[in-house]
Backbone bond lengths (Angstrom), bond angles and torsions (degrees), N, CA, C in turn:
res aa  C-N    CA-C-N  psi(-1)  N-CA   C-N-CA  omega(-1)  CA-C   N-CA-C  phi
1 X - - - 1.450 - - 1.530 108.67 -
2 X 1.483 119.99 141.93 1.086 111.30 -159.68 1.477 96.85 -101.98
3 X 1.320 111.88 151.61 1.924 133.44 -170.14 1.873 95.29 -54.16
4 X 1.394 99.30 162.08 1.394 116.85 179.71 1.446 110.83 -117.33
5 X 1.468 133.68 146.85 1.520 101.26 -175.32 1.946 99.19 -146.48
6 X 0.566 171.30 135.67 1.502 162.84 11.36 1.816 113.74 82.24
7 X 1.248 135.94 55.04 1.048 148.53 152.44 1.618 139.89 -27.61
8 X 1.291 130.61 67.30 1.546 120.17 -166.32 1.138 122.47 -108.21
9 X 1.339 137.11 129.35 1.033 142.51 -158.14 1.581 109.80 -121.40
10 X 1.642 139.03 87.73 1.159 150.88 -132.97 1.636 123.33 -121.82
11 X 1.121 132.34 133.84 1.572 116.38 -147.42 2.112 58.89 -166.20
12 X 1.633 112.24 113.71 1.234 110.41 -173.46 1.578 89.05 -126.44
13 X 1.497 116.18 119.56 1.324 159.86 158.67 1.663 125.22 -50.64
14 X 1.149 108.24 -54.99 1.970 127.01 164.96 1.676 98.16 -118.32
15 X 1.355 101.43 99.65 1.690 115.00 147.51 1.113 136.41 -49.95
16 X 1.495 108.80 -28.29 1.546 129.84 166.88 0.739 107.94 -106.19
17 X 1.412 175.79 -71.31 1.547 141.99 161.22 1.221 147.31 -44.60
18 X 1.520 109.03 -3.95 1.238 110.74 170.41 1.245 132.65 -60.26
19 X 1.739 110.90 -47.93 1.996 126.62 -177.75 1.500 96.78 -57.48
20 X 1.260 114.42 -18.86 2.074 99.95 177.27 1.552 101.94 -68.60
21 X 1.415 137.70 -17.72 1.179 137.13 -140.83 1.575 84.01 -109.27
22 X 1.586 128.13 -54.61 1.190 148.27 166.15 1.228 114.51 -45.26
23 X 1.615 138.46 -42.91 1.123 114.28 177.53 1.812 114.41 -96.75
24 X 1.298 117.67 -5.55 1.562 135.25 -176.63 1.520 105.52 -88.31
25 X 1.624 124.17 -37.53 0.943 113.61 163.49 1.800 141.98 -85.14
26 X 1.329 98.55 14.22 1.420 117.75 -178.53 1.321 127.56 -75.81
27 X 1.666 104.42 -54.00 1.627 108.94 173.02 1.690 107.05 -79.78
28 X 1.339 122.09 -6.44 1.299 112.96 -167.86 1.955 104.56 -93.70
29 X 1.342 113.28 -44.38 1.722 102.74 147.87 1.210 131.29 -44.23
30 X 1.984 100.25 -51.23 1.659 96.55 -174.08 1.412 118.48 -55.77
31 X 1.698 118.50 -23.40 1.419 124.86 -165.88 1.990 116.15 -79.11
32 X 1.656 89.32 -4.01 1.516 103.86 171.35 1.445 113.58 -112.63
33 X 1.585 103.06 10.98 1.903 90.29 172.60 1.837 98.33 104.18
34 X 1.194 130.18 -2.86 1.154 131.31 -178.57 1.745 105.54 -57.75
35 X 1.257 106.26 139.93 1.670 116.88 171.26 1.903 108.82 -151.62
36 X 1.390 82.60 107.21 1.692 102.78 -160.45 1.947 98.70 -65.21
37 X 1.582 113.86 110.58 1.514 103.45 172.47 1.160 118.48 -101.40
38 X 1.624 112.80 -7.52 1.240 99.89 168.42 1.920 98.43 -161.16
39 X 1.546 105.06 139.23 1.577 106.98 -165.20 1.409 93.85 -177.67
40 X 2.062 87.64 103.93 1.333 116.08 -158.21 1.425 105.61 60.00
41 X 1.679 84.85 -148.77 1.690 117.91 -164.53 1.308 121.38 73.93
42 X 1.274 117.86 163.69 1.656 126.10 172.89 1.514 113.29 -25.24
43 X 1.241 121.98 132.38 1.498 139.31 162.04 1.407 119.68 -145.08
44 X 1.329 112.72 163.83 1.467 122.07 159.03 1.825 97.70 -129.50
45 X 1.136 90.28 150.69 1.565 84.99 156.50 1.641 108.57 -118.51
46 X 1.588 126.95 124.54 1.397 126.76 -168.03 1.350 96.70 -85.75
47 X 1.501 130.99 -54.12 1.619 104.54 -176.66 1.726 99.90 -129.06
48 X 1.492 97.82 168.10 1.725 115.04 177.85 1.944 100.80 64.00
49 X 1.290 93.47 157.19 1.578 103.30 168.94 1.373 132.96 -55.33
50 X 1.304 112.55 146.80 1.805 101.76 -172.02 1.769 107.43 -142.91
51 X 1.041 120.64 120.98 1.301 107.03 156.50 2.105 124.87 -44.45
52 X 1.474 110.91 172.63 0.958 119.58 -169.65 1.604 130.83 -57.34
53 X 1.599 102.96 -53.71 1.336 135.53 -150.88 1.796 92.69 -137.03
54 X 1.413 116.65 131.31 1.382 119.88 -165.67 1.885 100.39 -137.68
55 X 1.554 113.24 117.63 1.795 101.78 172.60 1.519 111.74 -124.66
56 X 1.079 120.66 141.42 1.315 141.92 -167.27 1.482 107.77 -120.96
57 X 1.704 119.33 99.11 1.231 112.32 172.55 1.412 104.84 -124.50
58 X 1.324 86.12 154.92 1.872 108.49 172.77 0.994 121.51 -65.58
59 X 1.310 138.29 152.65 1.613 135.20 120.96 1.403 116.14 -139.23
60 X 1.424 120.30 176.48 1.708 127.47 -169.09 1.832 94.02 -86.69
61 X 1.325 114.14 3.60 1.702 69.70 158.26 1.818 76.30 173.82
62 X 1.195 113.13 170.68 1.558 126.45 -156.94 1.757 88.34 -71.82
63 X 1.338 96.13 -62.22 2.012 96.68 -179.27 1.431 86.69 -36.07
64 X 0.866 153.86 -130.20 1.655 167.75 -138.40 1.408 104.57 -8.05
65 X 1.242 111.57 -32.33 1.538 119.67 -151.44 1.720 89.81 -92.13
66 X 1.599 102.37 -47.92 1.974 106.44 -172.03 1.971 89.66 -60.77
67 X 1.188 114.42 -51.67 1.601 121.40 -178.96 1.365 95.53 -14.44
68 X 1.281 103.25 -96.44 1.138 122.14 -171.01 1.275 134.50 -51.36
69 X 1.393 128.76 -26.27 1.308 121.06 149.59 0.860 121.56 -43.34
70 X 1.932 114.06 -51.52 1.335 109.11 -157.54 1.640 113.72 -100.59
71 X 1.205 110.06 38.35 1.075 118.54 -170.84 1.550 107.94 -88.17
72 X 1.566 135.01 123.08 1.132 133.47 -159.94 1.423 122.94 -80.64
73 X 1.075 130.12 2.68 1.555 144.27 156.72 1.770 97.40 -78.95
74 X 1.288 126.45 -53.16 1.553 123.60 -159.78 1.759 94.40 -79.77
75 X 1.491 139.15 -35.17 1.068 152.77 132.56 1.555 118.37 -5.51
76 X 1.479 115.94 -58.04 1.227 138.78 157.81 1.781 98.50 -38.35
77 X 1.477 112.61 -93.59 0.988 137.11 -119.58 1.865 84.75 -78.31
78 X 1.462 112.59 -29.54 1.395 113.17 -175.17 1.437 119.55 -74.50
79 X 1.470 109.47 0.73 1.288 116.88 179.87 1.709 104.49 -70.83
80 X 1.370 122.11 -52.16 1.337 132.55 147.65 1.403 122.32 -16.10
81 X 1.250 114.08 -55.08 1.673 122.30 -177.02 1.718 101.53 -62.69
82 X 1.433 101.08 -58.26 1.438 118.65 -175.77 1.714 116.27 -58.99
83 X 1.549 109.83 -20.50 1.818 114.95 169.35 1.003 119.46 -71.23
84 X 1.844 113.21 -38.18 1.500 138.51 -145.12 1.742 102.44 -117.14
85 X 1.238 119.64 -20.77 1.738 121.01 173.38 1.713 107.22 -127.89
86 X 1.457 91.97 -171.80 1.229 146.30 -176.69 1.674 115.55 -109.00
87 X 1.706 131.41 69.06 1.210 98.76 -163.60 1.868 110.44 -142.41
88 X 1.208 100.73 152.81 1.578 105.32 -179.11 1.506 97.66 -108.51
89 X 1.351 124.37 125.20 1.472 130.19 164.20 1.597 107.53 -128.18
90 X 1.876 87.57 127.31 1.713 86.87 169.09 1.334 97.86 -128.10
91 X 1.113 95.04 -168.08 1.696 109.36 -164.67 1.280 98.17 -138.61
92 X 1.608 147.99 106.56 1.051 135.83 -153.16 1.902 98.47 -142.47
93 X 1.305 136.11 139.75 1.326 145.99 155.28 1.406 103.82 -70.40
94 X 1.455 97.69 137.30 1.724 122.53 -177.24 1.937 96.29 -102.04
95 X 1.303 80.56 168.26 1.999 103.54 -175.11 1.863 82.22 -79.21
């Protein structure tokens, strides 16, 4: 079965409200199988425009991945992300 993945693309607006969004949204992915591969850190972007801050999460299968977005506690908590950033999230199936 092919991987599920959770895509964000982040340009963060309130510096101080954002880590509420960061630490509230952590156990509520992890509780669907989430495994964070990439959140933040060093980048360039070499071509086309990019937001700031870029996260790449896992899951065992794309359903897992829609799960969990749309899961109405993480729904909650993304309202926060969405006060405090700038953000593109997809939800994309892996090979």
């Amino acid at each position: 079965m092919a991987k599920g993945y959770i895509i964000g693309h982040i340009t963060v607006t309130d510096p101080e409200g954002y880590p509420e969004y960061v630490r509230r949204d952590t156990p509520i992915l992890e509780s669907h199988g989430a495994r964070f591969i990439v959140r933040g850190g060093q980048s360039q972007t070499m071509e086309g425009a990019a937001q700031d801050r870029h996260v790449v999460i896992e899951f065992d299968s794309y359903e897992k991945a829609l799960e969990a977005y749309n899961d109405p506690d993480y729904q909650e908590v993304a309202d926060i992300r969405r006060r405090c950033a700038e953000s593109t999230i997809i939800v994309v199936e892996g090979v």
